[in-house]
N, C-alpha and C positions, 0 to 999 in steps of 0.2 A: 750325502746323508743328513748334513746339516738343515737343510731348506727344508726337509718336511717338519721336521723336530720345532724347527721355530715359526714354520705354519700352526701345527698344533698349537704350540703355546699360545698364538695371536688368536685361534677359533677359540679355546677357553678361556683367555683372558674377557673375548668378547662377549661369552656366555655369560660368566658371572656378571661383566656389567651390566647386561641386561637386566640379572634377576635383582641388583640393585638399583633398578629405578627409581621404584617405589620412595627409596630411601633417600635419593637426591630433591626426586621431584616429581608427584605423580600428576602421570596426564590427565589433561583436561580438554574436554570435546570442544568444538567451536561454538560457539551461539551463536543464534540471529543478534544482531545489533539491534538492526532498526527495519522497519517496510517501511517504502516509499508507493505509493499509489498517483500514475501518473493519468490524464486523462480526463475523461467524464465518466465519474462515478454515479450511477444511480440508483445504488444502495449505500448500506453502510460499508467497510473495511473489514467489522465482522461477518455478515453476511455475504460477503462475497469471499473471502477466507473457510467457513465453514465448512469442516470435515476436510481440510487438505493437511491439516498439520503444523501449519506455520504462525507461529507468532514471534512476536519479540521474546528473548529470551530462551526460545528452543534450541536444544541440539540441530544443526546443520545435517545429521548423519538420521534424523528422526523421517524427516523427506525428503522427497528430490523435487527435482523441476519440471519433470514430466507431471507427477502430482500433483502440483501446485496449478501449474496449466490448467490439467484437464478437470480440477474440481473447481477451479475460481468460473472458468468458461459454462461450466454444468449449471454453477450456479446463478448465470446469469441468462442460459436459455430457461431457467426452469421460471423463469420468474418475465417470460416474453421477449427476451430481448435473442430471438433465433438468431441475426445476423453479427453476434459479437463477436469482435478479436482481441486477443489476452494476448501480450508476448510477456516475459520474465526473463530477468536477466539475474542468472542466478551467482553470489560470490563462490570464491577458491577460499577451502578450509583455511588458507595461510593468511587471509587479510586481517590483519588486525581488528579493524573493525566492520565486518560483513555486515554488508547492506544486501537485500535484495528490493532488486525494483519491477511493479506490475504496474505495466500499460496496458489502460483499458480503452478499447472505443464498442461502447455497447448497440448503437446506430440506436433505430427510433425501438419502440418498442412495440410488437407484434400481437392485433387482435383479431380475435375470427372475425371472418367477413362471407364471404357464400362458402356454399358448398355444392360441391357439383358431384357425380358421378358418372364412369365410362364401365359398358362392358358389363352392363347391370342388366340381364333379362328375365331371370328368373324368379327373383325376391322385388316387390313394391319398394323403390325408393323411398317412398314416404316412411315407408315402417323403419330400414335403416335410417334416415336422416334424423329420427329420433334419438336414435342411441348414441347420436355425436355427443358430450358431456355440457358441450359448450355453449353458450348463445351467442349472436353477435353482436361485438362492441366487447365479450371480456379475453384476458389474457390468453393468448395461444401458449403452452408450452408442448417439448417433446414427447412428454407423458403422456398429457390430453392425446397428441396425435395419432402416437402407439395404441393406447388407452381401444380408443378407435377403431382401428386396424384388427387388432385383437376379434373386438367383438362383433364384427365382419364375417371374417372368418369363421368364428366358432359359429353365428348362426345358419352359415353355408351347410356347413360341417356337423351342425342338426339335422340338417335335411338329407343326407349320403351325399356333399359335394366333398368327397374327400380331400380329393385332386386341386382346388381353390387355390387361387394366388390371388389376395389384396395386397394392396401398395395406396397409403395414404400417403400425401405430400401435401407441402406447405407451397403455393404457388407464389410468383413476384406478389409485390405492393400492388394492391385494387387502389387506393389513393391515401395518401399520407398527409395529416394534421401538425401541418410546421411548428403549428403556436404550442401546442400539447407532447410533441417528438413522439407520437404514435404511427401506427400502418396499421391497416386493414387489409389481411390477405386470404387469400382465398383457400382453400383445404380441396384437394382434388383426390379423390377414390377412386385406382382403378381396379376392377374386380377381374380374373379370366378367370370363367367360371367352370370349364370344362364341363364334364359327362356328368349324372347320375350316378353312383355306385352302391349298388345294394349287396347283402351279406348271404353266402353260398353256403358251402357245408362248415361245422364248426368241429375241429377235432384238438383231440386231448391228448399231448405228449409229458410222458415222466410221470406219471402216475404210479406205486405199486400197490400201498395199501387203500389209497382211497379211491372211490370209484367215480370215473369221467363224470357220472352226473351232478355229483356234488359242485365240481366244476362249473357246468354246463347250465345249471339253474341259477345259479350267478348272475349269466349274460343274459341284457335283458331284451335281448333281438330276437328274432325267429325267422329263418329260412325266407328268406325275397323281404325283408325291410329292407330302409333305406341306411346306406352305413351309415348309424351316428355314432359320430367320433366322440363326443363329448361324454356320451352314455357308457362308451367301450372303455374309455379313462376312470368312469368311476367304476365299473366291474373286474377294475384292476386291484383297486385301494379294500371289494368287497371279498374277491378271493383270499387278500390280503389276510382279511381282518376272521376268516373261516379259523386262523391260529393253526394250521396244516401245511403250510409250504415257507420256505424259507426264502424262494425265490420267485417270481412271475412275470411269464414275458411273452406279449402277445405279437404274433409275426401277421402281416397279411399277405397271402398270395393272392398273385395278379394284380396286386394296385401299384406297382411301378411298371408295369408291362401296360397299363392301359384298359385292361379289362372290365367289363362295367357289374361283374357281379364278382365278387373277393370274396375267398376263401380265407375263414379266419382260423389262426394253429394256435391252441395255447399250450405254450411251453411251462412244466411247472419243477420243482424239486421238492421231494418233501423234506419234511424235519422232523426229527424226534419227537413226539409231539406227548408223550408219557408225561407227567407231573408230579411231584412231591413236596409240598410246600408246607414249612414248616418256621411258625413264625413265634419270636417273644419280644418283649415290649413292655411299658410301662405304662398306665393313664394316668399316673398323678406320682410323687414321689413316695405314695402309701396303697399304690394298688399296681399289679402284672397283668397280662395277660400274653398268654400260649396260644399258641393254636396249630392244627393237622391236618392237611386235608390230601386226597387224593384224587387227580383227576384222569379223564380217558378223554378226549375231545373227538373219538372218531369212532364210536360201536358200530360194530359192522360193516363199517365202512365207509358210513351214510351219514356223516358225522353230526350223528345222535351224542351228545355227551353227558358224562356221569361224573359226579363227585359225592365222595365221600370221605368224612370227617367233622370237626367240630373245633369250637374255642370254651377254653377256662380263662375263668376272669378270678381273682383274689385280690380282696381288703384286706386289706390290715389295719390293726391300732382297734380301740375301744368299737368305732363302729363298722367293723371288718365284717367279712363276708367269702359267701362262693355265686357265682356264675356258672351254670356249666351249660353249653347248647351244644349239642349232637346233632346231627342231621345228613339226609340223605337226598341226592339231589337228580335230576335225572330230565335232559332237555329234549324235545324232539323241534330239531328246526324249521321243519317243512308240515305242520299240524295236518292231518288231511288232506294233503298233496297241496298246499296253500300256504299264500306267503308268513302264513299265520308260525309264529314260534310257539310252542306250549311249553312250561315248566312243571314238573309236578316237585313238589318236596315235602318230605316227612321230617319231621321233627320234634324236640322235646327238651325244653328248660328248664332247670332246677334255678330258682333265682331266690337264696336266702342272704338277707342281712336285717339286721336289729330291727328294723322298724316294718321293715318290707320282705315278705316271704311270698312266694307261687311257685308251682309246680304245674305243668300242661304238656300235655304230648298230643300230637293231630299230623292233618296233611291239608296239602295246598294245590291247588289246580291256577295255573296263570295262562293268559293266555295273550301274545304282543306282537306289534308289526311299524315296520316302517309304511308310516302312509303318509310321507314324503321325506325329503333329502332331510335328514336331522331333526324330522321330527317324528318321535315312538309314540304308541299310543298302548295299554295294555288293560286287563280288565280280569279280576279273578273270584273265585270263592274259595274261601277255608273253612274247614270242621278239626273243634278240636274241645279237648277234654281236661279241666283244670282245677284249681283251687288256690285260694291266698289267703296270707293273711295278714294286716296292716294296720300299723296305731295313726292314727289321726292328732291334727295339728293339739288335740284337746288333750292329748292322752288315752283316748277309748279304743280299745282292741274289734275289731272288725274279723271276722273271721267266716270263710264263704263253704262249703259242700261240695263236692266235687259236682260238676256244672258244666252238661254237653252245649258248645257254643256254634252258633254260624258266621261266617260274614261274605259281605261282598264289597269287593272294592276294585278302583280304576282310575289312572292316574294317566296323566299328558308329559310325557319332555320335549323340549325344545335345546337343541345343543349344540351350537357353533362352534365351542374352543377347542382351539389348538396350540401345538402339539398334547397328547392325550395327557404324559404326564408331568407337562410343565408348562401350562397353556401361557401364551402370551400376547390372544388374540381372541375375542368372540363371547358370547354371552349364553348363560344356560337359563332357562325360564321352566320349573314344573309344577303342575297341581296337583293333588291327590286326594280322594275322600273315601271314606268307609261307613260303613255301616253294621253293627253287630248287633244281633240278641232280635229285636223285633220279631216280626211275624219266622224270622227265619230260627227264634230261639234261642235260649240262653243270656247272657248277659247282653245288656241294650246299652247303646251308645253310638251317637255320630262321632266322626273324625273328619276333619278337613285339616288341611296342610298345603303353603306354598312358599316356592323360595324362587331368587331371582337371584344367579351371578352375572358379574361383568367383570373384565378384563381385555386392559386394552395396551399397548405398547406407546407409548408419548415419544419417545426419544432410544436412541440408542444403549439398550442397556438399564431401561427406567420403564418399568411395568406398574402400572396403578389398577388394584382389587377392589373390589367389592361385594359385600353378599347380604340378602338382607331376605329373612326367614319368619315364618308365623306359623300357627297352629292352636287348633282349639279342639278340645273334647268336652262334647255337651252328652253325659248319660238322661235317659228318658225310660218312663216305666216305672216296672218296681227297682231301676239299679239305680243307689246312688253310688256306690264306691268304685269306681273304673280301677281293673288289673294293673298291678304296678307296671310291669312288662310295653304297657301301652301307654304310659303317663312320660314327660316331658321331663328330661333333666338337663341343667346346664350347669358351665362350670369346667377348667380346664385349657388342657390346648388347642380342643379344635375348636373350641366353643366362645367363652369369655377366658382370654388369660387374663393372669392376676389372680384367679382362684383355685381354690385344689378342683380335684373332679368332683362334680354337683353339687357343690358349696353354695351354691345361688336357688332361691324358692324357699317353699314353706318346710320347715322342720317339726321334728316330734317336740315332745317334752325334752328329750337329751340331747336334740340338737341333730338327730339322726334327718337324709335328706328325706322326704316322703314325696318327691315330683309333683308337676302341675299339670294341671288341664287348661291353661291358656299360655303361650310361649310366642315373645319377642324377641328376634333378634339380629343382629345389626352388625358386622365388621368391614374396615377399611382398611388395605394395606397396600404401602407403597414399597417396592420390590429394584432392589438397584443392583446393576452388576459391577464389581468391583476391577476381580482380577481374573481369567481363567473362568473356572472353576467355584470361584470363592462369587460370594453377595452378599447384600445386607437387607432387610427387611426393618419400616417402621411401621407402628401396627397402632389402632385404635377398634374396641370391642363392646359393646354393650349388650345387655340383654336382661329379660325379669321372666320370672314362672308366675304364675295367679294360682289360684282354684276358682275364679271365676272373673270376665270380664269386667264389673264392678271393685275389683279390688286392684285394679291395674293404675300402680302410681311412679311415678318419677324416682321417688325416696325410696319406694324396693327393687327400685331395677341395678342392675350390676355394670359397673362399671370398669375397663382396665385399656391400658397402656402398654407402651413398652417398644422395645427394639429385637433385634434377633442377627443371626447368620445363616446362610442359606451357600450348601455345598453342594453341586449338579453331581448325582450319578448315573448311572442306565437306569436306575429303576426310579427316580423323579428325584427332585431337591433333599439332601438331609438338612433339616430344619433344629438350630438351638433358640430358642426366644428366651426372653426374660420378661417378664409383664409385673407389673404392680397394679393395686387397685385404689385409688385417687374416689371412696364413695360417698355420696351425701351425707353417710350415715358416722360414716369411723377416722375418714380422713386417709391421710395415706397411711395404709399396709405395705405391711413388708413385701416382698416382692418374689417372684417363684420362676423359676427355672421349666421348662420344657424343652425335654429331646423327642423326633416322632421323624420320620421318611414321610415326606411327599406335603402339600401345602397343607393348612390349616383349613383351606376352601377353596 
């Protein structure tokens, strides 16, 4: 009975000392010492190092040596040298002083030289031979080759070769330059191109409330096309984006059996697709905004969608105010049996504060289409009914009649970025113009408007923005005072930080904002990922209001700065910035705080 009693004692004498380690002596990870690079190097150390993990100084436990291998060797096919061997001898956490050692033998270095094809009857050589990336004489790598193969494939896979197998390879040395340690080798494509496969019946599984068609006008194939594969992947991303299903998954029968005409199944689930959104928020540290709306995404089935709801907007302080817009909204997807979408929307703004007052209620007819991948094209007319009233840079009161108005207007987007709400890749480009009052009555005025985003990804974790915006309203006729409602403000967080909201442009007599009819402006921001979840944003912003092109100067444009934090959630970045404004006029100001969900641009 002794032996266990005094086992016990020895397991908890050994417990406690463990939990007093800390206290004698806390562990410490190994580090690399030193890299040793044996061989013919021909890059740097860091370059051929990059993205494996390893430097001087690291924890030992941060990589292994499989890692180290296969990024040091990556990076040495990526940059021509296909026939390289890496070996690494990696140390035991116990050595004192760990070394790790990388022998390299990188052999000559690999440039395109012909190109041939096998197996190719269908498609002109010529036309693929273009699409190789490369010319000969520059650096082969993996990617170019892949790169290649890739787009092979997909052009088969345009035409219904579903069934396609390309195989690009890198052939031996065509003849090798001693003096220079280069090869020229050859890139050999072999195609088996199999059968034709065109598209059979299409049916619609998992449907309840919405009906197959909605589905089905989607795809943009019809009964005896030729299967394009390419087309059938983006009619995937378009059911998608219908906001009706939570899942989509297209099967084909008969194209593993051989068959030359495929039946296509789309499998779908729907989702809850009801809406109640309900949002509050800030624009400045002296104004809110609410807002309600309700949405239906599927009337009838036909997924015609409806919303209804509105936002209040509230100032405060001396030159406070209300906002209120109400409105009713109601889409028809398919206009006319046509790819054509139509919007109609009814609405009505109450818009007072000190200097600026209007009231209007009307309706809107839009009407838009994809006429091509990414780029919308839309075109509408409004009628509506209003009145304002407005003090001027002088002091003099303006005050208007209530005044039935027309307009017609039609705008271009172009829009590559991605992901939707936190792009980190592609460029948005749109135009816009209008026209009110003219022949078509009531208040006259041109509008034109354009804005250019870019965003692009430099590095892992380091996203560089851009956005750079203009606009101008020239009234003509008997109008000279253009609606507040339609007049330019900036100022703020989405706009220029550094300033409160609409701080920037011409003011009343009390300093109150009264917006411009010509509008510049300009931001940059560089986007870094930190940890997880967490980021940092550095920011730079400028921007100036006019009342007319002549008055456009350097010394009133707005300028601001600043830094910020940027937290990922499902619903895009939550963004804190801090901005100051550094201006021609005042020097630096004090500096202002913005909290807001999703990028500034």
């Amino acid at each position: 009975m002794k032996e266990p009693l005094l086992s016990a004692r020895f397991a908890l004498f050994f417990f406690l000392a463990l939990l007093n380690l800390p206290a004698v002596g806390a562990y410490v990870e190994p580090e690399v010492d030193s890299i040793a690079v044996e061989g013919t190097l021909p890059v740097s150390v860091g370059d051929l190092l990059d993205g494996t993990g390893l430097r001087e100084g690291a924890s030992l436990f941060s990589t292994t040596k499989s890692e180290v291998y296969k990024g040091a060797l990556e990076n040495l096919r990526s940059r021509g040298y296909l026939d390289a061997r890496v070996e690494v001898e990696w140390p035991n956490w116990y050595d004192p002083e760990p070394l790790v050692v990388i022998d390299v033998d990188p052999g000559p270095q690999c440039l395109a030289g012909g190109l041939v094809f096998k197996g190719v009857d269908v498609l002109d050589t010529r036309r693929l031979a273009r699409m190789f990336p490369l010319r000969a004489g520059e650096v082969l790598s993996p990617e170019a080759v892949q790169g290649f193969e890739d787009r092979v494939t997909r052009m088969y896979r345009e035409r219904g070769y579903a069934r396609v197998r390309a195989n690009v390879t890198v052939l031996a040395g065509d003849s090798s330059l001693a003096d220079t340690g280069t090869m020229h080798r050859t890139v050999e494509c072999v195609v088996e191109e199999d059968e034709r496969v065109y598209l059979g019946e299409v049916r619609v599984e998992g449907t309840e409330t919405v009906r197959d068609k909605v589905v089905r006008r989607e795809i943009p194939l019809c009964r005896g096309d030729s299967l394009n594969m390419t087309l059938l992947r983006e009619a995937v991303s378009d059911i998608y984006r219908l906001r009706l299903f939570r899942e989509v998954r297209f099967g084909y029968e008969g194209l593993s059996e051989g068959r030359d005409t495929v039946d296509l199944v789309v499998r779908v689930t729907e989702r809850d697709y009801h809406e109640l959104d309900v949002g509050v928020g800030y624009l400045s540290p002296a104004a809110v905004i609410t807002s309600l709306y309700w949405r239906h995404p599927n009337l009838w089935g036909n997924n015609q969608r409806l919303r209804i709801g509105g936002t209040y907007k509230r100032y405060f302080g001396s030159g406070g105010g209300d906002v209120f817009e109400p409105e009713l909204t109601y889409v028809e997807p398919w206009f006319i049996s046509t790819r054509w979408e139509a919007t109609l929307r009814f609405s009505y703004t109450y818009f007072q504060l000190p200097s600026l007052e209007e009231r209007k209620y009307g309706g809107e007819l839009e009407i838009e289409r994809e006429i091509a991948r990414d780029l919308d094209y839309s075109i509408g007319y409004s009628l509506e009914r209003g009145r304002h009233r407005t003090i001027t840079e002088s002091g003099e009161e303006d005050v208007s009649d209530w005044t039935t108005s027309s307009k017609v207007f039609s705008g271009i987007v172009y829009d590559t970025r991605e992901p939707l709400l936190d792009p980190v890749r592609g460029e948005m480009a749109s135009f816009g113009a209008m026209m009110s009052g003219g022949p078509l009555g009531g208040r006259s005025f041109y509008k034109f408007e354009a804005e250019f985003r870019y965003v692009k990804g430099i590095a892992e974790g380091l996203v560089v923005a851009w956005r750079l915006r203009s606009g101008v309203i020239h009234p003509f006729g008997d109008t000279e005072v253009v609606p507040p409602t339609e007049r330019y403000y900036l100022g703020g967080g989405s706009t220029v930080r550094g300033y409160g909201f609409r701080d920037i442009g011409p003011e009343d007599g009390e300093g109150n904002p009264i917006g411009g009819k010509v509008m510049n402006l300009g931001n940059a921001e560089v986007r870094i990922g930190l940890w997880g979840i967490l980021g940092a944003a550095v920011f730079v912003d400028a921007g100036g209001l006019w009342q007319s092109i002549y008055d456009v100067t350097a010394g009133s444009t707005g300028f601001g700065t600043g830094m910020g934090l940027r937290i990922a959630t499902p619903f895009g970045p939550l963004r804190l910035d801090y901005g100051f404004a550094p201006t021609w006029r005042e020097g630096f100001r004090r500096g202002r705080v913005y909290v807001a969900l999703g990028h500034a641009f």
